[in-house]
TIMARPA-332054 format. One record per residue: residue number from 1; y, x, z of N, C-alpha, C in turn. Coordinates in nm, 3 decimals, padded with zeros to 5 digits. Layout:
! residues N
<resi:NUM	n.y:Y	n.x:X	n.z:Z	ca.y:Y	ca.x:X	ca.z:Z	c.y:Y	c.x:X	c.z:Z>
...
//
This chain:
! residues 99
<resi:1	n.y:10.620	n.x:06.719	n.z:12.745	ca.y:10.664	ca.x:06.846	ca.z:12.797	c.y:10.557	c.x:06.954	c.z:12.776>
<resi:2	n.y:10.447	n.x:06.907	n.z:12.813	ca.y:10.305	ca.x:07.015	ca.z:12.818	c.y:10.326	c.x:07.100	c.z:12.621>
<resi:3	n.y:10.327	n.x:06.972	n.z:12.583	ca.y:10.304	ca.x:07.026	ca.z:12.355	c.y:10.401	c.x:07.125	c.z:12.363>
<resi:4	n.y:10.523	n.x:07.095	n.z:12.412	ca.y:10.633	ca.x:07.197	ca.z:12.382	c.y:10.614	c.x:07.322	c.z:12.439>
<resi:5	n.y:10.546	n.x:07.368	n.z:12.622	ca.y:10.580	ca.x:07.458	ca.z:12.634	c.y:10.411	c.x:07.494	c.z:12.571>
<resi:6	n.y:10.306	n.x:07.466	n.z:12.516	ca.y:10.229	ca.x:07.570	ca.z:12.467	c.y:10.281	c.x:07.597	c.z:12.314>
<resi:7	n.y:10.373	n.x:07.514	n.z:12.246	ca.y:10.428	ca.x:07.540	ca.z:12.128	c.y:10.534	c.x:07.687	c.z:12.180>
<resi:8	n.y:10.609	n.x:07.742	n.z:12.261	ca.y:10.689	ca.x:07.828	ca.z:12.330	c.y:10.586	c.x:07.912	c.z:12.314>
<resi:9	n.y:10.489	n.x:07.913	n.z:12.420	ca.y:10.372	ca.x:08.037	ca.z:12.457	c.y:10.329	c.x:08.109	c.z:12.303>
<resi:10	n.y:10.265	n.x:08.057	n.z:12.230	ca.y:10.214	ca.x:08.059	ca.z:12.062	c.y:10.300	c.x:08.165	c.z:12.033>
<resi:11	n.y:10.455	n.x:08.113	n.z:12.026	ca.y:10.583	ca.x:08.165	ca.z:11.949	c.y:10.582	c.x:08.306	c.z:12.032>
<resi:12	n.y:10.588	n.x:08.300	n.z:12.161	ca.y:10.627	ca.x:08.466	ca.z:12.247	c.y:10.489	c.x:08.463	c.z:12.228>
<resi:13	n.y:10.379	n.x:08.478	n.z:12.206	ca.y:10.255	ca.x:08.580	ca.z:12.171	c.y:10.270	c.x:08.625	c.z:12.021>
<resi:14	n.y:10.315	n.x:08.547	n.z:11.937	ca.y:10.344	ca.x:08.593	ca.z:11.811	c.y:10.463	c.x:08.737	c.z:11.798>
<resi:15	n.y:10.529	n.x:08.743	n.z:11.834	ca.y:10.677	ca.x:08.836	ca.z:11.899	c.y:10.617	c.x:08.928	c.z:11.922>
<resi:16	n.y:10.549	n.x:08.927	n.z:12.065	ca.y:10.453	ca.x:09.032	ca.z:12.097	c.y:10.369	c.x:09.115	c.z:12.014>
<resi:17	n.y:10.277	n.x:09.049	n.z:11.965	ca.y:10.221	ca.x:09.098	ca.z:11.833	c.y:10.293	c.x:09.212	c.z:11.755>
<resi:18	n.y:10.368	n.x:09.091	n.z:11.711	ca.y:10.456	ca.x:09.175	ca.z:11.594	c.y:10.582	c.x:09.278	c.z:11.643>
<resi:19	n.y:10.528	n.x:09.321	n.z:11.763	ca.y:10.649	ca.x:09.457	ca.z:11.833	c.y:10.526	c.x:09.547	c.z:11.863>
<resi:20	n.y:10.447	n.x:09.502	n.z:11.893	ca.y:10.325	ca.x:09.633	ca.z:11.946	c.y:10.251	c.x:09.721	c.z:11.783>
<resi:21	n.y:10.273	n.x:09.677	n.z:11.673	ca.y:10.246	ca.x:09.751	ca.z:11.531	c.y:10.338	c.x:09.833	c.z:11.562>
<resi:22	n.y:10.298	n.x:09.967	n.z:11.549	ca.y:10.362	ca.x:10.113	ca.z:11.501	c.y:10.342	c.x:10.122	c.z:11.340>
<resi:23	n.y:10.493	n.x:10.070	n.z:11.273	ca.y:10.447	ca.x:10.110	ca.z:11.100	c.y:10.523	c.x:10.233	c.z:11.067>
<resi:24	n.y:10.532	n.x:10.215	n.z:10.910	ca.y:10.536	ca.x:10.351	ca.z:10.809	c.y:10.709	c.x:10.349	c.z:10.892>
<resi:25	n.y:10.797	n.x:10.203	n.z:10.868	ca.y:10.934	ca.x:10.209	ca.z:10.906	c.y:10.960	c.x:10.294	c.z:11.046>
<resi:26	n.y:10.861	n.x:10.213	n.z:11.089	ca.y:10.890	ca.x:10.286	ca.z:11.262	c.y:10.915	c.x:10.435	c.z:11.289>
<resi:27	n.y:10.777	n.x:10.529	n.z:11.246	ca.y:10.810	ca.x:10.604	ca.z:11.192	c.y:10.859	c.x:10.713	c.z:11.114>
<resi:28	n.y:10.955	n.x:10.629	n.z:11.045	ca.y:11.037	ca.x:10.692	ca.z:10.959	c.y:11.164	c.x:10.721	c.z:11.042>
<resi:29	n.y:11.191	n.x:10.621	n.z:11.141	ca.y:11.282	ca.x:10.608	ca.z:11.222	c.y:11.297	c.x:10.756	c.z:11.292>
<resi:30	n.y:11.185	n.x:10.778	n.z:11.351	ca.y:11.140	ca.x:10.888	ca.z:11.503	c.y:11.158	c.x:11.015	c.z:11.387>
<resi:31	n.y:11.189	n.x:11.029	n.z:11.327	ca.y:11.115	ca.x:11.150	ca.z:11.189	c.y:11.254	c.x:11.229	c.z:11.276>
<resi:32	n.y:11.222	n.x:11.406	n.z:11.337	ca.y:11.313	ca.x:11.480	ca.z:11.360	c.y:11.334	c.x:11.507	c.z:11.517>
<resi:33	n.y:11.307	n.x:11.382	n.z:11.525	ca.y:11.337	ca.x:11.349	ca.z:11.660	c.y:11.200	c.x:11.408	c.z:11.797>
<resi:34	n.y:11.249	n.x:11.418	n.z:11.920	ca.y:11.133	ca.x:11.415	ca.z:12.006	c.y:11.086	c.x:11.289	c.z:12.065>
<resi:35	n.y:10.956	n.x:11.303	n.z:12.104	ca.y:10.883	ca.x:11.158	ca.z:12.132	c.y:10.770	c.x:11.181	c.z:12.186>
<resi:36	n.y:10.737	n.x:11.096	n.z:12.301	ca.y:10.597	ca.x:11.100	ca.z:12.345	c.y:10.492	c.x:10.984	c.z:12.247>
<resi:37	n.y:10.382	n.x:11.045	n.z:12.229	ca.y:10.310	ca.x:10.905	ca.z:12.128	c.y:10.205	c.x:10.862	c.z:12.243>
<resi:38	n.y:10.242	n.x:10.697	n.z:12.221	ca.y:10.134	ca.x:10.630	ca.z:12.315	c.y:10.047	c.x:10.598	c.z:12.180>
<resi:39	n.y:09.903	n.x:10.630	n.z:12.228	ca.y:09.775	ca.x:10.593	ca.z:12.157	c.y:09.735	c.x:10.493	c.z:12.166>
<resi:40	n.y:09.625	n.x:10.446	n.z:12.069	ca.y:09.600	ca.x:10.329	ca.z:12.114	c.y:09.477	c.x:10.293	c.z:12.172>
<resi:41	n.y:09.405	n.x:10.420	n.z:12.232	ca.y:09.299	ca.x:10.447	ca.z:12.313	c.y:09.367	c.x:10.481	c.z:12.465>
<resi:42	n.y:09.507	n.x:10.460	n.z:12.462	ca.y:09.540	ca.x:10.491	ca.z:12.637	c.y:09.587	c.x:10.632	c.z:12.633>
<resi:43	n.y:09.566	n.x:10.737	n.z:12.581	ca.y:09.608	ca.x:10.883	ca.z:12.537	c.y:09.745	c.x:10.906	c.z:12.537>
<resi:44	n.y:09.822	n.x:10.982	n.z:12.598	ca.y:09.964	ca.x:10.999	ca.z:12.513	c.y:09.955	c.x:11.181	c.z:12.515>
<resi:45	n.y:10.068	n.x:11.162	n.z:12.338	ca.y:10.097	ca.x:11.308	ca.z:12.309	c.y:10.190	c.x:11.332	c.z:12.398>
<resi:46	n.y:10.218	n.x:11.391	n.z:12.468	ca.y:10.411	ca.x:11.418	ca.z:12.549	c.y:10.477	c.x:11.574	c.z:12.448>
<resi:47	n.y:10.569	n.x:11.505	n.z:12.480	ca.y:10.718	ca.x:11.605	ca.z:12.349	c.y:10.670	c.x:11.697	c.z:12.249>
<resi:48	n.y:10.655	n.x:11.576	n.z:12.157	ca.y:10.624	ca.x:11.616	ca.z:12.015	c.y:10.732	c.x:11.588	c.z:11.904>
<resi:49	n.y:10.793	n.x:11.683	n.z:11.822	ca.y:10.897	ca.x:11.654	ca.z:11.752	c.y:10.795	c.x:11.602	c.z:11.634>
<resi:50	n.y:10.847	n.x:11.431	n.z:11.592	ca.y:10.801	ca.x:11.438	ca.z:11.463	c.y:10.864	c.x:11.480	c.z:11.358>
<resi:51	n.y:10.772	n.x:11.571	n.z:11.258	ca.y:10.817	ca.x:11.599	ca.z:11.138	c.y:10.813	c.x:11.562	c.z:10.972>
<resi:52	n.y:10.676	n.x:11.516	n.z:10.949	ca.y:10.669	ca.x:11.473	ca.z:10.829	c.y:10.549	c.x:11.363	c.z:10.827>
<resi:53	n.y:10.575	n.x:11.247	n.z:10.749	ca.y:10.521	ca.x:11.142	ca.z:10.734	c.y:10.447	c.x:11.195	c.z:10.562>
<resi:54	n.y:10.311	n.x:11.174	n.z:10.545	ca.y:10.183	ca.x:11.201	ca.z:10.440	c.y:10.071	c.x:11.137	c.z:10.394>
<resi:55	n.y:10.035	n.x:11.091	n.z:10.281	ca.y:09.940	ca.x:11.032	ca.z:10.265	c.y:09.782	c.x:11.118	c.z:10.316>
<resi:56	n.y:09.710	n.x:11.086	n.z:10.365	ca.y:09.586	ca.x:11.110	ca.z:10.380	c.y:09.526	c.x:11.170	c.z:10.309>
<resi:57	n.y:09.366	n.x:11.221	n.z:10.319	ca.y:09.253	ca.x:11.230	ca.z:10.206	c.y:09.263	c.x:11.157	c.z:10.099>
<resi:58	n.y:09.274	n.x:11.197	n.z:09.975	ca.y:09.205	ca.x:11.052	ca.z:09.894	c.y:09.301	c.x:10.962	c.z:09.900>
<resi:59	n.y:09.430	n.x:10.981	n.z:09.941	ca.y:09.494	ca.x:10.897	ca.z:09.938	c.y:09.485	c.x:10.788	c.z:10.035>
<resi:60	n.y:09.398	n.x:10.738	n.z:10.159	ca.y:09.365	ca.x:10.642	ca.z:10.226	c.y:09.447	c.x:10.669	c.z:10.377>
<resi:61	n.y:09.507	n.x:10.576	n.z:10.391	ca.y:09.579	ca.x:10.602	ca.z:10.510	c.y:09.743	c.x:10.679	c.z:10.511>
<resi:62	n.y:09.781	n.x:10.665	n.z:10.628	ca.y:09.937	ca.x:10.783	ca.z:10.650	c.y:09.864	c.x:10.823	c.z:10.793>
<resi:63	n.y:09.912	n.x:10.961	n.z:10.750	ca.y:09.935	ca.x:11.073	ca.z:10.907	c.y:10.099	c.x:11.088	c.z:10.908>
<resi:64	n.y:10.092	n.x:11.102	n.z:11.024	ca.y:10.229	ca.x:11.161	ca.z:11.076	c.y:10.169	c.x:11.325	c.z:11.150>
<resi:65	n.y:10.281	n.x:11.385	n.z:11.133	ca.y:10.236	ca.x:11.506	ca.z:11.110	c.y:10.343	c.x:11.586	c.z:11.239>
<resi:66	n.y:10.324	n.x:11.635	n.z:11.407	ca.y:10.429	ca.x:11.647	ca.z:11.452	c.y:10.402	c.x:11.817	c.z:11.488>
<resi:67	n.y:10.499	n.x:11.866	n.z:11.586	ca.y:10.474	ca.x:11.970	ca.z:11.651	c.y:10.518	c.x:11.940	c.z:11.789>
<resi:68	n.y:10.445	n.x:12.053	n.z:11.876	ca.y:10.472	ca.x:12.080	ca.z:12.026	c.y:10.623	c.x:12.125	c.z:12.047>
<resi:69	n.y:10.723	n.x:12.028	n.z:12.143	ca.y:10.801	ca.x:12.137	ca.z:12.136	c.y:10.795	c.x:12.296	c.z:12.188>
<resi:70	n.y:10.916	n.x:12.314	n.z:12.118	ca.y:10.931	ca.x:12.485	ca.z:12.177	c.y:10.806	c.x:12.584	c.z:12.076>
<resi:71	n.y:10.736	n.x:12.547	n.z:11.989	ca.y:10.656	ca.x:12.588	ca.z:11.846	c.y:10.724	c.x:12.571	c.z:11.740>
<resi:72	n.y:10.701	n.x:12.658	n.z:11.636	ca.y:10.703	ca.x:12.686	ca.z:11.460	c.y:10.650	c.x:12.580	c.z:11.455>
<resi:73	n.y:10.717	n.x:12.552	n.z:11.297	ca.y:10.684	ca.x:12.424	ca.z:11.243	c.y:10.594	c.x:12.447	c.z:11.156>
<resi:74	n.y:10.499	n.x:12.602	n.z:11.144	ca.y:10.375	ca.x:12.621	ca.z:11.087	c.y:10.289	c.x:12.584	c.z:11.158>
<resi:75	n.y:10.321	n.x:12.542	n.z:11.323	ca.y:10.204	ca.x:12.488	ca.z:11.419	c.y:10.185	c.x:12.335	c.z:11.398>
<resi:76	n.y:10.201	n.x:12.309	n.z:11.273	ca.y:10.181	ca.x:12.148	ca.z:11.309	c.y:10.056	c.x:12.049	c.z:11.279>
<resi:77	n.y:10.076	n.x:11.981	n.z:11.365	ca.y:09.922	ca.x:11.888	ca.z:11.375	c.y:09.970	c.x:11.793	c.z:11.304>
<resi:78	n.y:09.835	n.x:11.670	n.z:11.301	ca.y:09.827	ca.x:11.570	ca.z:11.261	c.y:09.740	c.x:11.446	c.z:11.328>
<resi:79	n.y:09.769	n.x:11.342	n.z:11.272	ca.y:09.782	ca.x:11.212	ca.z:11.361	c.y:09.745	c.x:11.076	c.z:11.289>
<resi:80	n.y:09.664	n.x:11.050	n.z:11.259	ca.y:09.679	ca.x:10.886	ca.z:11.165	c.y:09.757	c.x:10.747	c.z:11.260>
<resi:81	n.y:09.805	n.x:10.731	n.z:11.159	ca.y:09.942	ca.x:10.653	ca.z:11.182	c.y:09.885	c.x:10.521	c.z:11.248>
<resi:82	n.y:09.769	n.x:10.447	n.z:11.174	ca.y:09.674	ca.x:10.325	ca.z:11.275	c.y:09.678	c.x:10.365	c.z:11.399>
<resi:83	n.y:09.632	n.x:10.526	n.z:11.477	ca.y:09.630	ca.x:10.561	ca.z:11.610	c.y:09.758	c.x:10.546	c.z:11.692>
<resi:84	n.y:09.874	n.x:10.516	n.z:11.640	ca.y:09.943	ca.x:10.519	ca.z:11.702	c.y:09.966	c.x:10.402	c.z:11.780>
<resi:85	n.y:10.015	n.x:10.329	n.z:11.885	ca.y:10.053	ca.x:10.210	ca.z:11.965	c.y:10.195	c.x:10.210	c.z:11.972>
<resi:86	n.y:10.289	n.x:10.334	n.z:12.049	ca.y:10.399	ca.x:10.327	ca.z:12.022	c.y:10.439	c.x:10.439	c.z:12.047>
<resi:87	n.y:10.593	n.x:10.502	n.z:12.018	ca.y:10.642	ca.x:10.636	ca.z:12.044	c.y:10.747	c.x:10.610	c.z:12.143>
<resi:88	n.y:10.811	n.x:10.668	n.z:12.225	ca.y:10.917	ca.x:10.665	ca.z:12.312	c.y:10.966	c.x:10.801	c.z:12.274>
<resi:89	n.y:11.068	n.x:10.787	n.z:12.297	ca.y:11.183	ca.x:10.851	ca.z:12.224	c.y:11.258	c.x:10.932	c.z:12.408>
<resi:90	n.y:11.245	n.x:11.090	n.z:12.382	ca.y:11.292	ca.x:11.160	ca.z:12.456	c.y:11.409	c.x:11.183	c.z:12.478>
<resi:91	n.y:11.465	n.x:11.251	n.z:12.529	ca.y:11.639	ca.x:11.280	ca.z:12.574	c.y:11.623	c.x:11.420	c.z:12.644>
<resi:92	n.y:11.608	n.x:11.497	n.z:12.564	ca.y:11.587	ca.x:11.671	ca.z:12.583	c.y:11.736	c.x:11.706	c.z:12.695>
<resi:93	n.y:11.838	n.x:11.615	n.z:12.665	ca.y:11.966	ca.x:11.695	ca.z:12.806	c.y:11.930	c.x:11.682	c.z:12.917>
<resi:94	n.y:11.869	n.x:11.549	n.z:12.892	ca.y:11.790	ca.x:11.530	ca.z:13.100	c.y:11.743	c.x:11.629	c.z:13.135>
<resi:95	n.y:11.639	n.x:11.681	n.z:13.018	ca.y:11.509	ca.x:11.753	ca.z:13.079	c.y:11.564	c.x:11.938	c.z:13.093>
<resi:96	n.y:11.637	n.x:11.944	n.z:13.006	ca.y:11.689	ca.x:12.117	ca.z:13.042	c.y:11.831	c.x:12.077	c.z:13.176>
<resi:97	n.y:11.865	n.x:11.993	n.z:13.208	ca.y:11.944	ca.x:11.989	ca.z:13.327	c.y:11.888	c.x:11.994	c.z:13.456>
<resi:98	n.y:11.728	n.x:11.886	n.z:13.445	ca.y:11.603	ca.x:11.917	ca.z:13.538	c.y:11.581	c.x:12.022	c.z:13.561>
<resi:99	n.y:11.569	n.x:12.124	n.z:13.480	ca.y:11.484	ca.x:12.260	ca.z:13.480	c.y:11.600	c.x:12.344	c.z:13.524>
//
C-alpha cells in the first residue's frame, strides 16, 4: 500500500509542476484580454490588457507587452515572460456594475 501511495504523490507533484509554467501558449491565450499577472517574486500587475507577445534584445527571451486599463496602447509596458507565475483573467461587467 505505502509503494503505491508515494507512486500517487510523485504523479500529483508532477501535475503541479507542469500547471504552475506560464508559456508562450498560455499567453497567447490571455492576448486582448484583461488580467491580473501573478509574478513570480509575489508581485501582481492588477488590470492589464495584454497586447502583444515579442522577442527580446538579441533575440533572447519573450516579453509580453501589456497596458493599464483605461490607457492608449502607446502606453505600453513590458514584462519577460520567465517573470510571469500566472495570469487570472478579469470580468470587467462585475467591476463597472461595482462602481
Amino acid at each position: 500500500m505505502q509503494p503505491m501511495l508515494e507512486q500517487n504523490s510523485r504523479t500529483r507533484n508532477r501535475l503541479v509542476k507542469n500547471m504552475e509554467n506560464f508559456s508562450l501558449n498560455s499567453a497567447k491565450s490571455y492576448l486582448g484580454k484583461n488580467v491580473n499577472l501573478h509574478l513570480k517574486d509575489g508581485a501582481v500587475i492588477i488590470n492589464v490588457q495584454l497586447t502583444k507577445l515579442r522577442k527580446g534584445a538579441f533575440g533572447k527571451g519573450n516579453l509580453v507587452e501589456y497596458v493599464a486599463y483605461g490607457r492608449q496602447k502607446g502606453n505600453a509596458s513590458c514584462i519577460p515572460l520567465r517573470n510571469i507565475a500566472w495570469a487570472e483573467m478579469l470580468n470587467l461587467n462585475l467591476m463597472q456594475a461595482a462602481g
